[in-house]
C-alpha positions as CSV (number, residue, x, y, z in Angstrom):
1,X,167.2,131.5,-37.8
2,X,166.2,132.0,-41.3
3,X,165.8,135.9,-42.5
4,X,163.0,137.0,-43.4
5,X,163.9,139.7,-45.7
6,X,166.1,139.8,-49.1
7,X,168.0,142.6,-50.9
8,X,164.8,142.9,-52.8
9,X,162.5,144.1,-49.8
10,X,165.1,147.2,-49.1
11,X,165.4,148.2,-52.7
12,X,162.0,147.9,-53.6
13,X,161.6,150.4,-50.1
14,X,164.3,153.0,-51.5
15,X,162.5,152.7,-54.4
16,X,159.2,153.5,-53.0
17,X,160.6,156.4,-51.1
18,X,162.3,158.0,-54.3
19,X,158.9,157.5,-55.9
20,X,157.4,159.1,-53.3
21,X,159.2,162.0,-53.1
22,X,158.3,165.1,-55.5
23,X,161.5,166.2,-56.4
24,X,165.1,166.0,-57.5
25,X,166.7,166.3,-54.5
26,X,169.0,163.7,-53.0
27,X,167.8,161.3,-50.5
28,X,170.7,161.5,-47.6
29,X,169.6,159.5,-44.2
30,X,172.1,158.7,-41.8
31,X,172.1,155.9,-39.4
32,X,172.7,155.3,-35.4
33,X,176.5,155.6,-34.0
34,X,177.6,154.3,-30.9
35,X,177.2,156.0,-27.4
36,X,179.0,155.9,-24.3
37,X,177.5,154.2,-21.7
38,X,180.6,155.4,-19.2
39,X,184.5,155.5,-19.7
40,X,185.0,153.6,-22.5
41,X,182.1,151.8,-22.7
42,X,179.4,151.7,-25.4
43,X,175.4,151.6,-24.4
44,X,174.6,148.1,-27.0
45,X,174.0,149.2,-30.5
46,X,170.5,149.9,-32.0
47,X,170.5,151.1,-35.7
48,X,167.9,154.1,-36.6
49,X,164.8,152.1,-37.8
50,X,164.5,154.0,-41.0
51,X,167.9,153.1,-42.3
52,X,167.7,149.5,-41.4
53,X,164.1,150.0,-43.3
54,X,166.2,151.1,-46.3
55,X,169.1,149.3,-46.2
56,X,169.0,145.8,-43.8
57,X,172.3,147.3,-42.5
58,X,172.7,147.6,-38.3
59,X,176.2,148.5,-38.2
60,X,177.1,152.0,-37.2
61,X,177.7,155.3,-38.6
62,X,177.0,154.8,-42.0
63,X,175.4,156.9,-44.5
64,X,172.7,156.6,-47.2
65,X,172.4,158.7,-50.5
66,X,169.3,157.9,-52.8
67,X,169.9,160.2,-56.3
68,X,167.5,160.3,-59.2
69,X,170.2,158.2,-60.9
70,X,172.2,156.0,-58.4
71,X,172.4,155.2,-54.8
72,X,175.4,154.7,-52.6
73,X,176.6,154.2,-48.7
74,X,179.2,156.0,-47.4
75,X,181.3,154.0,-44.7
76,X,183.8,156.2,-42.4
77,X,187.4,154.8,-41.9
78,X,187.7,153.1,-38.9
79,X,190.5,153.6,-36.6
80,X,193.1,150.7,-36.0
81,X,191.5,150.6,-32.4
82,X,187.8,150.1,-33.9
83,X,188.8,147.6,-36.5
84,X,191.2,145.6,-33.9
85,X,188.2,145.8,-31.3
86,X,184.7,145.5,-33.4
87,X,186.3,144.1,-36.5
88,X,186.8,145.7,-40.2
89,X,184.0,146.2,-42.4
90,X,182.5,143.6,-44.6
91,X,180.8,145.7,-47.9
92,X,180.3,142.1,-49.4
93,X,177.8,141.5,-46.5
94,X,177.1,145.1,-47.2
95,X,175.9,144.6,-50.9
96,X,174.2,141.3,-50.0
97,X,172.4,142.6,-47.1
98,X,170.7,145.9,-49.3
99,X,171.8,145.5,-52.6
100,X,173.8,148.2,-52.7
101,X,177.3,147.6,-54.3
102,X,178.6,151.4,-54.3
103,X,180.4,151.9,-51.0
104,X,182.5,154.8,-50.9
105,X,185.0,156.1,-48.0
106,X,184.2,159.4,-46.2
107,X,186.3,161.1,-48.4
108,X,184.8,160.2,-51.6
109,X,181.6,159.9,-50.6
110,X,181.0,163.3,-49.3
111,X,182.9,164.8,-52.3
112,X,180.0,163.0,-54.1
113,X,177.3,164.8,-51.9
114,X,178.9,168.1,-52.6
115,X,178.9,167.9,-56.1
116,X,175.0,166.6,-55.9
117,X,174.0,169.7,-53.8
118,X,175.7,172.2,-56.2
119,X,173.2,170.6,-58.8
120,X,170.2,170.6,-56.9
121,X,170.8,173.2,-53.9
122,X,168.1,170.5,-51.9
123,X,168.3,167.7,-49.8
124,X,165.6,164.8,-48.3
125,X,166.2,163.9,-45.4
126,X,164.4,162.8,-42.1
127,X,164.7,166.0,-39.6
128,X,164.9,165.1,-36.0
129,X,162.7,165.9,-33.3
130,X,163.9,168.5,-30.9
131,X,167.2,167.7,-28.7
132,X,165.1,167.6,-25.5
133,X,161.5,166.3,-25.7
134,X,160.4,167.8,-22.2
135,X,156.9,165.6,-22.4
136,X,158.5,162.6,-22.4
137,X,161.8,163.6,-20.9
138,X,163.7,162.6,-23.3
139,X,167.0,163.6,-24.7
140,X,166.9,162.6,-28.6
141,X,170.0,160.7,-30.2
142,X,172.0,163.6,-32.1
143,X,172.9,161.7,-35.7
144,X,170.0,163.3,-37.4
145,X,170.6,166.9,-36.4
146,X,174.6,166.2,-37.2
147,X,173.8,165.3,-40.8
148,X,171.7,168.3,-41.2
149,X,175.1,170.1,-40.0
150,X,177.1,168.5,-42.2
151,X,174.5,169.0,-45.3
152,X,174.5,173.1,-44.4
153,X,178.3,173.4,-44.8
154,X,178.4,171.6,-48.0
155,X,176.1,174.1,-49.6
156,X,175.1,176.9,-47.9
157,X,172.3,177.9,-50.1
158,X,170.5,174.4,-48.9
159,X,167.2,174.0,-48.7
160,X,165.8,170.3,-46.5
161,X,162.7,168.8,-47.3
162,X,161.8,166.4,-44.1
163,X,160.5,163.3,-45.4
164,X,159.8,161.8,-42.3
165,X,156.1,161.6,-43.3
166,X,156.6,159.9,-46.7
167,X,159.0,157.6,-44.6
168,X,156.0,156.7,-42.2
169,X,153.7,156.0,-44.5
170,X,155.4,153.1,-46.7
171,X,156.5,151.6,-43.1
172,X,152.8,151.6,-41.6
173,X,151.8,149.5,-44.0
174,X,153.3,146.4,-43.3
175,X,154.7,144.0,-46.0
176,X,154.5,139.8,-46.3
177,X,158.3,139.6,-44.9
178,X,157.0,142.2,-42.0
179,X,154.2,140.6,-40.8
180,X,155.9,137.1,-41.1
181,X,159.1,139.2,-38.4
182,X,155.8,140.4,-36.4
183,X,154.3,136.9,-36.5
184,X,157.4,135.0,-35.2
185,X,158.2,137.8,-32.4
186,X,155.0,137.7,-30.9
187,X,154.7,134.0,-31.0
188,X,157.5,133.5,-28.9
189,X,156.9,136.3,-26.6
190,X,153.2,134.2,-26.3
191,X,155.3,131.4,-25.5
192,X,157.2,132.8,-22.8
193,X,154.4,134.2,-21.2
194,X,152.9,130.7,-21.4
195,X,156.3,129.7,-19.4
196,X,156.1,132.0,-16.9
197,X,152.2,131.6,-16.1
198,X,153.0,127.7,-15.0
199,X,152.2,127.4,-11.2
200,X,155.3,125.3,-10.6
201,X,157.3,128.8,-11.4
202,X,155.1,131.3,-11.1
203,X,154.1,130.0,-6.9
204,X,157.2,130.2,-6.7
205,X,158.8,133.5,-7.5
206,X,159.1,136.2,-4.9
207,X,160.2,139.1,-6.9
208,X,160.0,140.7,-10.0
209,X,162.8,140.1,-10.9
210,X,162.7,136.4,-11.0
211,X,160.1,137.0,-14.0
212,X,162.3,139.4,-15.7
213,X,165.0,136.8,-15.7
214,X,162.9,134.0,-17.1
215,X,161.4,136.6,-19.9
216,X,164.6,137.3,-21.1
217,X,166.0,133.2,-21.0
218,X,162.8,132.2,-23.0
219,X,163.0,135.1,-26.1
220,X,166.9,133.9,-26.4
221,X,166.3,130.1,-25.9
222,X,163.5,130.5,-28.9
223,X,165.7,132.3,-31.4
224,X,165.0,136.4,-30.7
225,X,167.4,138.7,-31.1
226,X,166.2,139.6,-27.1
227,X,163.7,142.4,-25.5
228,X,162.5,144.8,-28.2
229,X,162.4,147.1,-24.8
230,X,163.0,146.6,-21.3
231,X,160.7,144.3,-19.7
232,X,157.9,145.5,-17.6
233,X,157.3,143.8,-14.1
234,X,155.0,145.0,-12.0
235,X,153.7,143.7,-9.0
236,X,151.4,144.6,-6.5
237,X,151.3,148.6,-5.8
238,X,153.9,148.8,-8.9
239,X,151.5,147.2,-11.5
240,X,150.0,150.7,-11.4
241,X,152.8,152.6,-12.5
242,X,152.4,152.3,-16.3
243,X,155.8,152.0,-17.0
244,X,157.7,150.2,-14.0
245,X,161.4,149.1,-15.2
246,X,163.3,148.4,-11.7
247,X,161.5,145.0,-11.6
248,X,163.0,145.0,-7.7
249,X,159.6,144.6,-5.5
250,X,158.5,141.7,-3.9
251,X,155.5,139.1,-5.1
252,X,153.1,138.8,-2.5
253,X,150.6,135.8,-2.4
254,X,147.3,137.1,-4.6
255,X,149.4,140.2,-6.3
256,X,148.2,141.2,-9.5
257,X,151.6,141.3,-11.6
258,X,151.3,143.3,-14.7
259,X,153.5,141.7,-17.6
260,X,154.3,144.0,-20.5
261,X,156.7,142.8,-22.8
262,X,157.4,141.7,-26.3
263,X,160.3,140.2,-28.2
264,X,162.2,141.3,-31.3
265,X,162.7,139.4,-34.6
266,X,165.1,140.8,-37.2
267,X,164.1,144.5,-35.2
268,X,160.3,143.9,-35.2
269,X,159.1,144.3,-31.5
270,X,156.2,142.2,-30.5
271,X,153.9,143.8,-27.2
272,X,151.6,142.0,-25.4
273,X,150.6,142.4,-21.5
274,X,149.0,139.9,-19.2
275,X,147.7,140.8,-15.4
276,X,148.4,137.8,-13.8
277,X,148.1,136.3,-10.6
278,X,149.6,133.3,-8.4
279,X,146.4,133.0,-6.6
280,X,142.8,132.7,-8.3
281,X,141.1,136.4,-8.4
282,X,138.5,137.7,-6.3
283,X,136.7,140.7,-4.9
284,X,137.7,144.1,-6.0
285,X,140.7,142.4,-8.6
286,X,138.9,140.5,-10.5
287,X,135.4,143.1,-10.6
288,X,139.0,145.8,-12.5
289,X,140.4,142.7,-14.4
290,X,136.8,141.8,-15.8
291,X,136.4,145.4,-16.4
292,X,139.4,146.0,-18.7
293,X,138.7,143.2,-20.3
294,X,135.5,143.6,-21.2
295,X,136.9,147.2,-22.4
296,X,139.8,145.5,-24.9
297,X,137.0,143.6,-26.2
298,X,134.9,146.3,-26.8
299,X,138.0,147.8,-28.3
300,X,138.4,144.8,-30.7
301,X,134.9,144.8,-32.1
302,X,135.8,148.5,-33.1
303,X,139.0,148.0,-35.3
304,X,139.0,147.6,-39.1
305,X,140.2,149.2,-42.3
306,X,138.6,152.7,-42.6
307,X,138.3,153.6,-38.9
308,X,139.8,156.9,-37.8
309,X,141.8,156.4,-34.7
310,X,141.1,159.1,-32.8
311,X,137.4,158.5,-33.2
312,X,137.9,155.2,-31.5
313,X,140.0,156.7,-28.9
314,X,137.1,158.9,-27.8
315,X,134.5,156.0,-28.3
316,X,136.9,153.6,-25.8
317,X,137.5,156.3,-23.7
318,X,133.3,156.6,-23.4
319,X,133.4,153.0,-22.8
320,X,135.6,152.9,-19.8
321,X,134.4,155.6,-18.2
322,X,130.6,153.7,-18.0
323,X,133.3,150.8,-16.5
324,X,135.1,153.2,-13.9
325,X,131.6,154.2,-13.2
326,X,130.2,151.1,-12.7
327,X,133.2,150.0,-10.3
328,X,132.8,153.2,-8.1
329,X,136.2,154.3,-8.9
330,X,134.6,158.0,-10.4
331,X,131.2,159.4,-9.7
332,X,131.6,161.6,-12.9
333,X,132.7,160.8,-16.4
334,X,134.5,163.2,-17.1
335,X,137.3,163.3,-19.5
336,X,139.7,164.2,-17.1
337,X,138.3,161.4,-14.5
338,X,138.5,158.9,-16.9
339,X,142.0,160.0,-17.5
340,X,143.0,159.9,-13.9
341,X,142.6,156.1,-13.7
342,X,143.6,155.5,-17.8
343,X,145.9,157.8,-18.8
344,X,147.1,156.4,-22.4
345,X,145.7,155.7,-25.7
346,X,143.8,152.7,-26.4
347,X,146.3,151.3,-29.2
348,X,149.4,152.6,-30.9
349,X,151.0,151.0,-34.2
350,X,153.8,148.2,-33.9
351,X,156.4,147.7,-36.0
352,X,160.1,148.3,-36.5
353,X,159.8,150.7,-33.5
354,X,157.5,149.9,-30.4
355,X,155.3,152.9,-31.3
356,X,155.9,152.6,-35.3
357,X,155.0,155.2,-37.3
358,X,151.8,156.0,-38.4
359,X,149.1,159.3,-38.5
360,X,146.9,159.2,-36.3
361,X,144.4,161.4,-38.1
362,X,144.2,159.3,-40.6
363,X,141.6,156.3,-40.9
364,X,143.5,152.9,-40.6
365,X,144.7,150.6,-43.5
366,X,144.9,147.0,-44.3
367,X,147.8,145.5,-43.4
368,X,148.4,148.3,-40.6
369,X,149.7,146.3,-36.9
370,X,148.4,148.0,-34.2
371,X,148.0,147.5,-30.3
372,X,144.9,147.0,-28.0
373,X,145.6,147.9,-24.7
374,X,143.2,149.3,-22.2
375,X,143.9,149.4,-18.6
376,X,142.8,150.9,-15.6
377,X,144.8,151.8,-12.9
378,X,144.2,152.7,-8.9
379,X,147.4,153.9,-6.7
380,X,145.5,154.5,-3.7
381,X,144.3,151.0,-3.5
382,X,147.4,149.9,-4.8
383,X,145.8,148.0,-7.9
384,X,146.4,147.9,-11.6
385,X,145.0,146.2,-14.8
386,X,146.2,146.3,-18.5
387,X,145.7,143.7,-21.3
388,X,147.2,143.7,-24.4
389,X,147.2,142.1,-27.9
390,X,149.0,142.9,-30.8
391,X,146.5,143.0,-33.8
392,X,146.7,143.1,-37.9
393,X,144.1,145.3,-39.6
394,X,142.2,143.6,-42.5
395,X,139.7,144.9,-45.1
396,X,136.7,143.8,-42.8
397,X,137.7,143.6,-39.3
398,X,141.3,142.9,-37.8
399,X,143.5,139.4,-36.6
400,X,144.9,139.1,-33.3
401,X,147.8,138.3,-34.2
402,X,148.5,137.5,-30.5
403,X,145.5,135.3,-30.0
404,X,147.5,132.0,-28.5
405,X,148.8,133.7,-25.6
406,X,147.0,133.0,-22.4
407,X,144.7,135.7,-21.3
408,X,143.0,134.7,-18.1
409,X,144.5,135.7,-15.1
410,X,145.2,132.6,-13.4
């Protein structure tokens, strides 16, 4: 498949970002390693989304440095056993891929750094979140914090600027080359939904599983580099937990199955979810799949350029409750009743990471990608709804990017 992106798109980012920086300091960002999955084995690779942002590069363990007068990569040595097993270097690629021809070896490189810091006593640099993110129970990858590390004993007199917000804000707003990635990976994730809605499979699957399979044959077979994140099947009293990943239950005749899934093109994660069924809906599923759709296109109507997003938030959150009202799920609409039966935002921004980057206090751009995705969600009758299209903000209104992907139920 064709790439969408040149050299030119990653040094015209570095160059935004040492524009957008107010100082002298050196720009040092360090990307992913490899981790052990058990023994000697490796968990696949995933490079940090801001290095591949700035340089197009997805191998591991490299380094970035962005000076006021010249910008380099440092690549480690490899071991004969790394080399022999995951193969040697290639900095031609390298200076192809990013336009960067400077490639030093960790020796040089760092020696480089040093003399930098003794200049400017600062560095840029993204700082990491904390180690442990107890909300989302989460432990954070550690590459961020060791470059920080390293940076301290070079020069002790140190002071970091985090530049994790000037980072998100060139990456929010999405380029031609981005939005043609976006394009392609949600088309074939429409696609594959299309696939797996056809009654001669879809009658004929009896687990989740079965989906999951055919999801991850149709994103290859079309071209994508495979899931942008695990694939979400959810059938029956699993479509209500938000984000079910065993994909091991059973499909019952007249299960709602909730599909949440998206491709990835050149790291751009498409994310679209259908509710689905293998019978046609009635009674109590199709009153909550008429409801949360009703509520997404509500939703739509409501996002343009110039709209704050947490304003919308608390107007879609309004909406539904009149919804959960209506259905008889809460007598009061509350906040935290509403919340009981959807507990997560209306829409998040898509990008190079499945929740890109982007300030949500801030009132939405042009060329920002977003989701729409309400849903409503019942564990004690065993039922839930979410629908979800991956949209492009424009000066008057928005695209649905996702708009050829069935949306009816069945």
């Amino acid at each position: 498949m064709q790439s969408f992106f040149t050299s030119d798109f990653f040094a015209g980012n570095r160059a935004a970002l040492r524009a957008a920086i107010k100082s002298n300091a050196p720009i040092i960002l360090t990307g992913n390693g490899t981790m052990q999955k058990g023994g000697d084995e490796a968990f696949p690779f995933h490079q940090d989304s801001n290095f591949w942002y700035l340089t197009g590069l997805s191998t591991p363990d490299l380094v970035l440095v962005i000076t006021t007068q010249e910008t380099y990569l440092i690549a480690p040595t490899l071991s004969f056993e790394r080399e022999a097993f995951d193969g040697a270097y290639d900095f031609a690629a390298f200076a192809a891929t990013s336009g960067i021809t400077q490639i030093l070896d960790g020796t040089a490189g760092w020696k480089k750094v040093r003399e930098e810091l003794t200049q400017t006593h600062t560095a840029a640099t993204p700082l990491s979140a904390p180690a442990y993110m107890k909300r989302h129970g989460l432990h954070t990858l550690p590459y961020r914090r060791r470059l920080v590390e390293k940076i301290k004993r070079l020069d002790h007199a140190v002071v970091l600027q985090d530049i994790r917000q000037e980072i998100a804000q060139l990456r929010c707003i999405k380029q031609p080359g981005e939005l043609r990635a976006l394009q392609r990976a949600i088309d074939i994730t429409a696609a594959t939904i299309a696939d797996i809605r056809q009654p001669e499979f879809l009658n004929e699957v009896r687990h989740e599983y079965e989906i999951e399979a055919a999801i991850s044959y149709g994103f290859r077979k079309r071209g994508a580099d495979g899931p942008a994140f695990f694939s979400i099947v959810g059938a029956g009293k699993h479509s209500t937990t938000l984000h079910h990943q065993e994909n091991d239950g059973e499909i019952m005749a007249g299960d709602l199955i909730v599909i949440d899934i998206g491709a990835s093109v050149e790291h751009y994660a498409a994310d679209i979810t259908r509710t689905i069924s293998n019978r046609p809906l009635k009674g109590r599923k199709a009153e909550l799949w008429n409801a949360v759709s009703d509520v997404q296109k509500y939703a739509l109507g409501h996002i343009k350029a110039g709209v704050n997003p947490l304003d919308y938030e608390k107007d879609i959150e309004i909406y539904m409750g009149t919804k959960l009202l209506e259905l008889g799920v809460i007598k009061d609409a509350t906040r935290e009743n509403i919340r009981h039966y959807f507990p997560h935002a209306t829409s998040h921004f898509l990008g190079l990471d499945l929740h890109d980057t982007g300030d949500y206090r801030e009132p939405w751009q042009k060329n920002m990608v977003i989701t729409c995705e309400p849903g409503i969600y019942i564990p004690e009758e065993g039922i839930g709804v979410r629908i979800e299209d991956d949209v492009l903000i424009t000066e008057t209104g928005n695209t649905v990017l996702s708009a050829a992907c069935p949306r009816e139920a069945a």
